[in-house]
Structures are given as structure tokens and as C-alpha cells.
C-alpha positions, 0 to 999 in steps of 0.5 A: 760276337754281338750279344745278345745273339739274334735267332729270332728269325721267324718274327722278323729279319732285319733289313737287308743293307743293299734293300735299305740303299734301293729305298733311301732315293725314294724317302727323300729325293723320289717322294712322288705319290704313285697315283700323280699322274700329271709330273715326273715325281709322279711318274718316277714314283709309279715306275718304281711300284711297277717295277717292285709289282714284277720282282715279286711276281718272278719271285714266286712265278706268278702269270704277270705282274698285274697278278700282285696287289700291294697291302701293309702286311700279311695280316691285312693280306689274309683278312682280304682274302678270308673277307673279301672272297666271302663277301664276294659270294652270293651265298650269305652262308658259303663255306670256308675250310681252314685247319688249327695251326692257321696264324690268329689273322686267319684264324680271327677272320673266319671267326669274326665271319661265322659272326656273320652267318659264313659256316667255317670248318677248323680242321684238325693237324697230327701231331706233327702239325700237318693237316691231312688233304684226305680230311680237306677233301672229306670236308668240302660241302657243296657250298665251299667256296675257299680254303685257306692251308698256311705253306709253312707255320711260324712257329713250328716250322711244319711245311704242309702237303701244299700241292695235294692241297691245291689240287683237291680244290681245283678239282672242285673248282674251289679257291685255294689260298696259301699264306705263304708269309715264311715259306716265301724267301726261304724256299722255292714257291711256284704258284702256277705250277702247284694251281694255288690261287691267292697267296699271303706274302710278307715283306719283314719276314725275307729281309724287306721292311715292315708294313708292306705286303703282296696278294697275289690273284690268279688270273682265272676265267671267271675272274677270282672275285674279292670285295675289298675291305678297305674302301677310298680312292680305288687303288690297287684295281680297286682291291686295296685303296690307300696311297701306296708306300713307294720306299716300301714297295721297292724295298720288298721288290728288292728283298724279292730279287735278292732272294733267289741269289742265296736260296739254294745254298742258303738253304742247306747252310741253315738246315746245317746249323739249325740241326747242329744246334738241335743235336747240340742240344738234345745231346746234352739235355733230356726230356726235350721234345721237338715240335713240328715235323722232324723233316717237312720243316723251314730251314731256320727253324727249330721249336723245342720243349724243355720239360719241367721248364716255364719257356718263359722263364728260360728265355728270361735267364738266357740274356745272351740270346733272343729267341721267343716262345711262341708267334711274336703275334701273341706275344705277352699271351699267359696261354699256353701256344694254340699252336703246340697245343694243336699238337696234342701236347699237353699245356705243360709241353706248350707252355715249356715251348721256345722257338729258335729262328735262324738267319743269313747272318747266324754262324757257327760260333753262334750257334755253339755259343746258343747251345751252351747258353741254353743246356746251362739256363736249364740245367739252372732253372731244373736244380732250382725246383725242388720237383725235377732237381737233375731234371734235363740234365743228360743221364738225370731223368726227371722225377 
């Protein structure tokens, strides 16, 4: 077994083995520029983008392949969408709605608009992180122009009421977007058959490589109007300027069609083994909370509180395993996680938080290993504070 183990899966994922073999030709020997319209390096280089542009579409069944813009993440996706469809507007003051456990380039973007006189409503979560589609409709004003829901967040694995969500907007005819980063990959997405409008994908986050990302556009009449926040050569319909990453693009276009492959069944193993670690743990340790819904979550993920316990200061004494305590984007952060505190949690819960993300290459033994390594970090960390000695530790309540 290599140590340490990897279960910090919603971070990232490492590069499926058959997806890096489809980008090795174009790094070396199919260097072309996509935009060289005048020889066959050129052409062979934009035939792969096209190619790539139609796995992701069939990914998540968007209408056709022109529906999908490439970006170099999902933090520029987001920013385009909270940016772009707001510049687009006549209205200087339109209206956004989003909610708190929203990932920080959602959540930055709309602030850095209110700068600019947009108005954005953040709206409140239960404390299990779902936002309630009652209080999106009670919300929307007659200048709302989007909202922005996330299908499943990364770091307490909640899935939100996605179809309601949208259906609410298309009644008012409002633009609903979904950053869709962990849902993508890990869980049936269908654009077309739940009305969404644009939707966040991320190619690190299913086994494709870093820097690349997809927006998908929907195809509307009137047109889904997006001013682009990166101006230069006109790429990408003119939404995205900048030489497109040819190795990247394939490498998430193959990520995408080696998805459905594993979907179904790679679903239910990893809902095995994350339940198996969580009873593992709660079986032999107290006062541990889990954060986010107990059912309407991702499949790899579990996000524990360890009462009594610094999160930081366990996974320092757990070298066995990688885990981590909250969005690898805040990452080095002394704040408690924003997203367990949306919660209602009290800084103490949040700041006790870790974050367990599993994979395709996570086993059994993996798992067995991850929970002893775990109930011994913390029975060692509660027997050296003099304020919950026994603490954690089943049948021991704390002090």
C-alpha cells in the first residue's frame, strides 16, 4: 500500500493514465496552433479541439457541441458567467442571487460587482447546506437578471435542489447557472432535461488535467448574451480569447468520455466505502459531527468535525493520510471554513472540520487503514489536552 494514502479527491484527481496517453501525441509531434488555419498542423490541432468540444458536450447532453467554450479552469468559468452575463445587461444595477456556500470565485466575483453598483442577494443555507428554492423564488426582483446555485459543493459534498432551482428561473425567464465543478464526473448531469443555462465544468476534478475548463451556453432565443472578460484575438465565438491549450483540451475531452464508463458502478462503490469509513469512525469515536446532508451528497465525500480537536492539528498528526480541512482554495487560511459556518456551526466545529475525498483508485484496505490512523490521531491529540482528556474516545464524553 502507498503511503501516504490519497483521499483528497474533491481537491483534485490525478490524471487518468489512458487520458494522459491521448494528450502525449499533441505536446510533441501535433504541436499545431488551432487557430492556423493554412497547413495540416493547424488543422490536425483544431480537429482535436473539435473533437474534445463533442465529448464534453455528450458529457452532460448539451444541444451541440458549439453549446461548449473552453476556459483555463473553473474559477475563470465562474468569474465569465458572474461578470460577463452582468456586463452584458443594459441595467448598470441588475440583480444577481447566489447563496453562502457558493466556491469563493462565485462568491469574490459578485462582491467585486456590487463594487460596481450590480445588487447581489447571498442567500442563506440550512444546516445541512441546502439552499431552499422557496427562498430563490421569494428573492428574485424585477431586475434579476441570473442565479448562480452550485450542483454539489466541495467541501461538504451537499447536492442542491438543482431542478427546482432551474425551474423557478425559467419561469421568470431568468438565466440560471450551476458551477457543476464536483457534480460533473461523479454524477449523471443533464442540461437540457433540468432547463439549466450555463454550467461550470472543471477538467482536474474528473481525472483530466489542470488548466482546463468548459462553459457551456445554452442555445436560447434571444441569444444567452456574455460580455467576455478576456479580450485579444476573438477565440472561442469571441467569449474567451487566448491560444487554446490543444494537449488540455483533449486531455479533458478524453476524461469526459471515459466518464460514463465507470458512473453508475463507480457510484455505488464509493458510496460504500465513504459510508464504511464514516461508521468506522463514528463507531469508535464521540462527539463527531457530520457536515452537510446525510443522504443528498457526492459520493467520495465525507467532511467530519472532531470535537475538542484543531482540524489542522490532526491532519498534521495523521502522515499516513492526505486529507485536508477545507477547499484547497482557501488552503493556508487561519479562518474557520465559511462553508461550515454557513451551517450554523460554531467556530470551534469549523475549525475541527476534515475533509475526506475518495477516489477510483481508493480500496477497502484504504479505507480500514484511514479509520485506524484517524480514531488514534485523535484519541492522541484529546489525551494531550488537559480540557477533554478521554474526550472522542467511545464511551469517554467530553468534559
Amino acid at each position: 500500500m502507498k503511503l501516504p494514502i490519497y483521499l483528497d479527491h474533491n481537491a483534485t484527481t490525478p490524471v487518468d493514465p489512458r487520458v494522459f496517453e491521448k494528450m502525449r501525441p499533441y505536446f510533441t509531434e501535433k504541436f499545431g496552433n488551432a487557430a492556423s488555419r493554412t497547413h495540416r498542423y493547424g488543422w490536425e490541432a483544431e480537429e482535436a479541439v473539435e473533437s474534445a468540444r463533442a465529448q464534453v458536450a455528450a458529457l452532460i447532453h448539451a444541444e451541440t457541441p458549439s453549446t461548449i467554450l473552453f476556459t483555463s479552469g473553473a474559477t475563470e468559468t465562474n468569474n465569465t458567467v458572474m461578470k460577463g452575463v452582468l456586463w452584458a445587461q443594459k441595467n448598470p444595477s441588475a440583480h444577481v442571487i447566489t447563496q453562502k456556500t457558493e466556491h469563493k470565485c462565485v462568491l469574490d466575483a459578485c462582491r467585486a460587482m456590487e463594487k460596481h453598483g450590480y445588487q447581489v442577494s447571498v442567500l442563506d443555507v440550512d444546516g445541512h447546506g441546502m439552499v431552499d428554492p422557496d427562498a430563490v423564488r421569494a428573492a428574485i426582483r424585477p431586475d434579476t437578471v441570473l442565479i448562480s446555485v452550485m450542483w454539489a459543493n466541495n467541501e461538504i459534498g451537499t447536492i442542491q435542489p438543482i431542478a427546482e432551482i432551474a425551474r423557478i428561473a425559467r419561469e421568470r425567464e431568468i438565466l440560471f447557472h450551476s458551477d457543476a465543478v464536483q457534480a460533473v464526473g461523479n454524477m449523471p448531469v443533464d442540461v437540457r432535461a433540468l432547463g439549466v443555462d450555463l454550467l461550470s465544468i472543471s477538467g482536474h476534478k474528473m481525472y483530466g488535467p489542470k488548466g482546463i475548463g468548459a462553459l457551456y451556453v445554452a442555445r436560447r432565443r434571444p441569444a444567452i448574451r456574455i460580455e467576455p472578460i478576456i479580450h485579444g484575438g476573438g477565440h472561442e465565438r469571441g467569449k474567451r480569447s487566448g491560444t487554446l491549450p490543444v494537449p488540455l483540451i483533449v486531455g479533458l475531452g478524453a476524461a469526459c468520455v471515459l466518464t460514463p464508463e465507470d458512473l453508475t458502478s463507480e457510484g455505488k462503490r464509493l458510496t460504500r466505502l465513504r459510508d464504511r469509513l464514516k461508521e468506522g469512525i463514528l463507531s469508535r469515536l464521540d462527539n463527531v459531527d457530520l457536515n452537510g446532508h446525510p443522504t443528498q451528497r457526492l459520493p467520495n465525500n465525507l467532511n467530519l468535525s472532531f470535537r475538542g480537536v484543531e482540524g489542522e492539528s490532526l491532519i498534521m498528526g495523521m502522515p499516513e493520510i492526505a486529507v485536508a480541512s477545507g477547499s484547497a482554495c482557501t488552503a493556508g487560511s487561519p479562518e474557520p471554513s465559511y462553508v461550515i459556518r454557513a451551517l450554523g456551526a460554531d467556530p470551534d466545529r469549523a475549525h475541527a472540520s476534515v475533509r475526506f475525498g475518495l477516489g477510483r483508485s481508493t480500496t477497502e484496505e484504504e479505507v480500514d487503514l484511514a479509520i485506524d490512523v484517524v480514531v488514534k490521531a485523535v484519541t492522541r491529540l484529546h489525551a494531550l489536552s488537559p480540557y477533554s482528556a478521554g474526550a472522542g474516545k467511545k464511551g469517554h464524553p467530553a468534559r
